[in-house]
C-alpha positions in Angstrom: 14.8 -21.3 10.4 15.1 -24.0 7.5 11.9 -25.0 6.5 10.6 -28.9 7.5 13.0 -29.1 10.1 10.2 -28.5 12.8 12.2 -26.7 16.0 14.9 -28.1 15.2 18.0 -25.1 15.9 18.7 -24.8 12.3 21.5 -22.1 11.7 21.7 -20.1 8.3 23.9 -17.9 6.7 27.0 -18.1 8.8 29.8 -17.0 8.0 33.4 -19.7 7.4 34.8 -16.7 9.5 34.0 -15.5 12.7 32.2 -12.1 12.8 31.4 -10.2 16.0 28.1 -8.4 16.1 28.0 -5.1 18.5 24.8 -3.2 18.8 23.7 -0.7 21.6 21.1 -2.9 23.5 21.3 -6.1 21.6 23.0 -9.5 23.1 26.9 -10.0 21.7 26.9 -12.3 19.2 29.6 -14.5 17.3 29.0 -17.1 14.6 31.5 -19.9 13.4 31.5 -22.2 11.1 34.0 -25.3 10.8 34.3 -28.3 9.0 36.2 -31.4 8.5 36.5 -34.5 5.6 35.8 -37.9 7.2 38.6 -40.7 6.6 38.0 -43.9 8.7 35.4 -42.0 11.3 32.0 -43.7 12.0 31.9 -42.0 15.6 30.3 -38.5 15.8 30.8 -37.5 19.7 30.0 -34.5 21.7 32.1 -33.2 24.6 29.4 -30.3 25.8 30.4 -28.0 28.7 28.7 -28.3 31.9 27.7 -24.4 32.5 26.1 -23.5 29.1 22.9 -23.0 27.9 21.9 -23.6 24.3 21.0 -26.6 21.8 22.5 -28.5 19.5 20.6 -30.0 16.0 21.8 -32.3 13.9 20.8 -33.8 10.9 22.0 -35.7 7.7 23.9 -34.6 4.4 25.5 -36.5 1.6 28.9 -36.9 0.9 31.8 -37.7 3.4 32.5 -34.2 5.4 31.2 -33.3 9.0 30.6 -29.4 9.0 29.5 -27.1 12.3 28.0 -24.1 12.5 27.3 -22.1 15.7 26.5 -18.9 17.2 27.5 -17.8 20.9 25.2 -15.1 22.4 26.0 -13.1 26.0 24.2 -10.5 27.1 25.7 -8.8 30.8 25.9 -5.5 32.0 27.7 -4.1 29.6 29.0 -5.0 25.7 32.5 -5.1 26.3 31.6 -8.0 29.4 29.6 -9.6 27.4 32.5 -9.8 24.4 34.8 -11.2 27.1 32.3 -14.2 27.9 32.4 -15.0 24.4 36.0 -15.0 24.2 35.5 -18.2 26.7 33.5 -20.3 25.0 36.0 -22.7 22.6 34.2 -24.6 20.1 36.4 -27.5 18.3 35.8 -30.1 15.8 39.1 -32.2 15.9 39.5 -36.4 15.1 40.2 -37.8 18.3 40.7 -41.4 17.6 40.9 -43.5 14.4 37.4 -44.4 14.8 35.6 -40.8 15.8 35.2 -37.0 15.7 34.9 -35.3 18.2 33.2 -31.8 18.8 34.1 -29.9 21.9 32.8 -27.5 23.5 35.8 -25.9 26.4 34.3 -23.1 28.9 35.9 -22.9 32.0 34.9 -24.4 34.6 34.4 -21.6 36.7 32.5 -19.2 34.2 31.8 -15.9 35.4 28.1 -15.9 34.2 27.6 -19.3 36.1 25.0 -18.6 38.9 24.3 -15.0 37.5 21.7 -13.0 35.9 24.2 -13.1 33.0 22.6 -14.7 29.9 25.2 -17.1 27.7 24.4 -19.5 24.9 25.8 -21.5 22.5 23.3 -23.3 19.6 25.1 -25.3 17.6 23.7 -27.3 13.6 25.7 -30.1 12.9 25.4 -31.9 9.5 26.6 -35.4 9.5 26.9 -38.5 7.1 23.9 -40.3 7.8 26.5 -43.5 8.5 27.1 -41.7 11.3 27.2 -43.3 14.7 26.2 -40.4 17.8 27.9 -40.4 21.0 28.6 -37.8 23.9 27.2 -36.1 26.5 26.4 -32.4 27.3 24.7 -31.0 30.4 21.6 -27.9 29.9 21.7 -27.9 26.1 19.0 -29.8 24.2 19.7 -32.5 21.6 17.3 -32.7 18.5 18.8 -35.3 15.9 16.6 -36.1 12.6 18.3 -39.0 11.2 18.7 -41.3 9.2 22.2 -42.2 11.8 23.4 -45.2 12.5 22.3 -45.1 16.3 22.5 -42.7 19.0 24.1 -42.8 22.7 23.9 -39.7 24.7 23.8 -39.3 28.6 22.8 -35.7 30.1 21.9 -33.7 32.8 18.9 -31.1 32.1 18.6 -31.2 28.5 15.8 -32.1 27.0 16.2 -34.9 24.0 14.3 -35.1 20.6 15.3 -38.1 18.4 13.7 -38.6 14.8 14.3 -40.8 11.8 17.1 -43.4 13.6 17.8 -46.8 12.5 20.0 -48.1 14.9 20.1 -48.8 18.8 19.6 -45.5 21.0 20.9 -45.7 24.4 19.7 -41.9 26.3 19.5 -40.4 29.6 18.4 -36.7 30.9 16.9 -35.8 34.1 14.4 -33.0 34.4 13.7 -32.6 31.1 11.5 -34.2 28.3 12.0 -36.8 26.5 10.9 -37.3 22.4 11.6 -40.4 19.9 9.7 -40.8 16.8 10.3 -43.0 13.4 13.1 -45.3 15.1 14.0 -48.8 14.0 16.4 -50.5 16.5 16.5 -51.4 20.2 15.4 -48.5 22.6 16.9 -47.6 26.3 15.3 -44.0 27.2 15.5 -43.0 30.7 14.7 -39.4 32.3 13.7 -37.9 35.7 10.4 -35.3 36.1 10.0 -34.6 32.7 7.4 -35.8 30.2 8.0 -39.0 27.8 6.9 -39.8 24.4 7.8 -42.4 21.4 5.9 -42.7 18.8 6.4 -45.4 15.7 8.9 -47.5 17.0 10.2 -50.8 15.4 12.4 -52.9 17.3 13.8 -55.7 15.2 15.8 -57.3 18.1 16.0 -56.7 21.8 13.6 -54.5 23.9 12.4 -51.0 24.3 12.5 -49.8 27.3 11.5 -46.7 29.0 12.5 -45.1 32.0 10.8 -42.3 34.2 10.7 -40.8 37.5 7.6 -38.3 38.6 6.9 -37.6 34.9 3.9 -39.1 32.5 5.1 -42.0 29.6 3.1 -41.6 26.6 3.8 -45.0 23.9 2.5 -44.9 20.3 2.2 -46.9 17.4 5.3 -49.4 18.4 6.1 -53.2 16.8 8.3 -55.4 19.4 8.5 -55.7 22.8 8.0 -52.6 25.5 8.9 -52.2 29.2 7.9 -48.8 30.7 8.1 -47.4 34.4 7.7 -44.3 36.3 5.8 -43.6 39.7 3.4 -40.9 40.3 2.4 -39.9 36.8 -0.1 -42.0 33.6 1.1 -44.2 31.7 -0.7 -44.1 28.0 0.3 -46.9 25.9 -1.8 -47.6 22.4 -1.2 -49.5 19.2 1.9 -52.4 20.6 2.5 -55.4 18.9 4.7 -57.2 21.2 5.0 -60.5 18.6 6.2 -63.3 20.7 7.6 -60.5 23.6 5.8 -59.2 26.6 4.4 -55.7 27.3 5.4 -54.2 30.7 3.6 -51.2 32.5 4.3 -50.1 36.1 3.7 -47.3 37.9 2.4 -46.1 41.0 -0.7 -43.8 42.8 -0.8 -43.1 38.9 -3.6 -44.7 36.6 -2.4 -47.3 33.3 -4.3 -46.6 30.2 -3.8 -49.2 27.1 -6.0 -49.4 24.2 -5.2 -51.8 21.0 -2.4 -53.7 22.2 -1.4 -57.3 21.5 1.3 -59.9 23.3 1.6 -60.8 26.5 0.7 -57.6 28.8 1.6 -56.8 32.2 0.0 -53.7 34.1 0.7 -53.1 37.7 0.1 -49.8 39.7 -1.4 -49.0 43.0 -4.6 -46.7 43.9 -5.3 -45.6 40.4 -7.2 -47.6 37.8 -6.5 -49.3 35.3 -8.4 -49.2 32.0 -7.9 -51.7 29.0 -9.7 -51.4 25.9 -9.4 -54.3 22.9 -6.2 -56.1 24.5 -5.5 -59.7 22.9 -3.0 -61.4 24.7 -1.7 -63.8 22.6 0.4 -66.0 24.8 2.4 -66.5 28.5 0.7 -64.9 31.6 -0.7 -61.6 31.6 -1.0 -59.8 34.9 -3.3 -57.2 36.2 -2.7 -55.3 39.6 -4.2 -52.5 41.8 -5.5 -51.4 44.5 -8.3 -48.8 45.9 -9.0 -48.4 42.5 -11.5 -50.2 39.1 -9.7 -52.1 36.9 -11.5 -52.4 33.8 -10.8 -54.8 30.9 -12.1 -55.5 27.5 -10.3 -58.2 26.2 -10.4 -59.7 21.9 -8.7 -62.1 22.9 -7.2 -64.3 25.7 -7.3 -68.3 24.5 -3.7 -69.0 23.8 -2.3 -67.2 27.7 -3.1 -66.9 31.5 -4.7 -64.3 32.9 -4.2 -63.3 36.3 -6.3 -60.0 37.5 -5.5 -58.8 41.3 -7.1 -56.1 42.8 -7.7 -54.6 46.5 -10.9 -53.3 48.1 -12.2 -52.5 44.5 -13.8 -53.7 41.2 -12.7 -56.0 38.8 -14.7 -55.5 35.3 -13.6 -58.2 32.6 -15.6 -58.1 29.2 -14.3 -61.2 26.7 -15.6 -62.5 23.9 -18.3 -64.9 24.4 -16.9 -68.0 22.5 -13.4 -67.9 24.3 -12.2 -71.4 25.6 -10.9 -71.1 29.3 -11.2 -72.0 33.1 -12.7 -69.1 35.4 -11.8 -68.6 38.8 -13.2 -65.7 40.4 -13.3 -64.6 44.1 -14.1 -61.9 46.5 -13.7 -62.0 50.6 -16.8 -61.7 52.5 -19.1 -58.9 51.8 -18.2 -58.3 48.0 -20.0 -59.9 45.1 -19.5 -62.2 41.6 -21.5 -61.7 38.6 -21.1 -63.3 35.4 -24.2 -62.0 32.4 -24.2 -63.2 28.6 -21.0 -65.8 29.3 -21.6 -69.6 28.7 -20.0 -70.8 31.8 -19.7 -74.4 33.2 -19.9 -73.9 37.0 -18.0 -76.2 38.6 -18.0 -74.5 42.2 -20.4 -71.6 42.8 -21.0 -70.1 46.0 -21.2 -66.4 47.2 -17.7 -65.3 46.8 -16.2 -67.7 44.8 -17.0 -68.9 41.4 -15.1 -71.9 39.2 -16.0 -73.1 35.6 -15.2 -73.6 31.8 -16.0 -71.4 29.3 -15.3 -73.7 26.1 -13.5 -76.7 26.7 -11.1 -74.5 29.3 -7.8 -74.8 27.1 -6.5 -71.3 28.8 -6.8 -69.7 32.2 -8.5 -66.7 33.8 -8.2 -65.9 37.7 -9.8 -62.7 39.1 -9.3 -62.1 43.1 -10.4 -59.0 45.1 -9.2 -59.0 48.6 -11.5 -57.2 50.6 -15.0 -55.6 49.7 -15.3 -55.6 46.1 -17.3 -56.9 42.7 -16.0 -58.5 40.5 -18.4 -58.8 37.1 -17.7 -60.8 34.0 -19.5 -60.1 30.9 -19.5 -61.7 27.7 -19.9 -59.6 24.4 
């Protein structure tokens, strides 16, 4: 394992020549290596087989050559089987157009270990020009990239993705497996099914990240630009987003939404779960709110330059702004719940039991709070 590369499959010591390694009791094992000088080629794509385990690394070098190393592990019932697997799996590196390179990985596609007990593998290091563009797709094998590329476009099947150090637009998909970005500059679609999703310090120059989940938590970090995130039944975390001028967008469902340090315009929308919100400053548009069956709680820095629209069902709405904010309040509850406003300077211009109206300031922005059903809503000023 090459040091710093973290678990990155990092390959040593190949040899240029395939060698065949037979021990009594051991897997089968054959290592590769190929290479190939660049011309025109800004394209590196994969072509990965869809019956093989494994995982595939790549990361930068200087200079203008592509080079692959691999090794191909079987382990069956006996050696000589497990040779013959081997003998199946055809990896190529090969320019396929005037404009790309293409690495290939050929099994066929009814592979005698597929469904069995049988254990085949392929893990592959690739070392790239960092001018390089990444394309392709492979199904089962993770994908761990540390950049600097020129972008990265990959659409899977079970394989979970790791993406460091891009600057360019990353367009990825996987199902049932994680998800990982860190220290990309460039527009962001990430999309994956039951499996766990992170990104931490992203910087989007232009366009929009967006993330994409299904049954599986989102966890957003440290990001400049705007954000849109969704999944259902598992958290959303999102912390430290500067949206600018752009929006940040959280849904999920019967899952709760917790944001901390975040600034832009912010919308949050789940159902029975809470939603927490700790030093949001929405600096313009309309911000929404939702839940229901569940608190929301906000601490806002700031809200005088947007609307803010907070919606909640047969639960609590607490809002905590600062005290010297200029805006109109509308607050209400249906019968039975309750509105109470302590340590804010507010102008009543309607008060009764479950509705309240007034100005904080001289009312330049907009705050509207609504529970339908029993519920409190409770305004405090800090």
């Amino acid at each position: 394992m090459v040091k710093g590369l973290g678990y990155f499959v990092i390959i040593a010591l190949l040899a240029t020549a395939c060698s065949t390694v037979l021990i009594a009791g051991e897997p089968v094992e054959e290592t590769g290596k190929l290479t190939q000088a660049l011309e025109d080629e800004s394209v590196f794509e994969i072509r990965g087989s869809r019956n093989l385990n494994g995982a595939i690394g790549i990361v930068s070098q200087s200079g203008n050559e592509v080079e692959v190393t691999f090794r191909k592990q079987a382990r069956a019932e006996t050696q000589a089987q497990a040779k013959r697997f081997l003998d199946l799996i055809d990896v190529r590196l090969q320019s396929t157009d005037p404009d790309r390179i293409s690495l290939s990985i050929l099994t066929p596609s009814d592979s005698p270990w597929a469904g069995s007990d049988y254990q085949v593998s392929l893990d592959i290091l690739v070392r790239l020009p960092e001018k390089m563009k990444i394309e392709g797709q492979a199904q089962f094998m993770q994908l761990n990239v540390r950049g600097p590329f020129a972008g990265v476009s990959f659409h899977s099947e079970f394989s979970p993705l790791n993406l460091q150090g891009l600057s360019g637009p990353i367009d990825i998909a996987t199902s049932f497996a994680a998800v990982e970005l860190s220290d990309i500059t460039g527009s962001v679609t990430a999309e994956t099914r039951y499996g766990a999703m992170k990104a931490t310090n992203i910087t989007i120059p232009l366009g929009t990240a967006i993330f994409k989940n299904t049954g599986g938590v989102i966890t957003l970090k440290d990001i400049q630009g705007p954000v849109e995130a969704y999944t259902s039944y598992s958290t959303i975390d999102a912390s430290d987003i500067d949206a600018a001028e752009g929006s940040i967008v959280l849904r999920t469902s019967y899952s709760p939404i917790n944001v901390s340090g975040v600034s832009g315009e912010l919308i949050c929308e789940t159902s029975f779960s809470p939603i927490n919100i700790v030093d949001g400053d929405l600096t313009h548009g309309q911000s929404k709110i939702e839940t229901s069956y569940s608190p929301i709680s906000a601490e806002l820095s700031n809200i005088d330059g947007s609307k803010l629209f907070i919606y909640n069902n047969y639960n609590n709405i607490n809002l905590s702004v600062p005290t010297d904010i200029s805006s109109q309040v509308v607050a209400s509850v249906d019968e039975g719940g309750r509105i109470r406003a302590t340590n804010l300077p507010v102008k009543p211009t309607f008060l009764d039991v479950t509705r309240l109206e007034g100005l904080l300031g001289d009312g330049r922005g907009w705050i509207e709070l609504k529970v339908s059903g029993i519920g409190k809503i409770n305004i405090e000023g800090r």
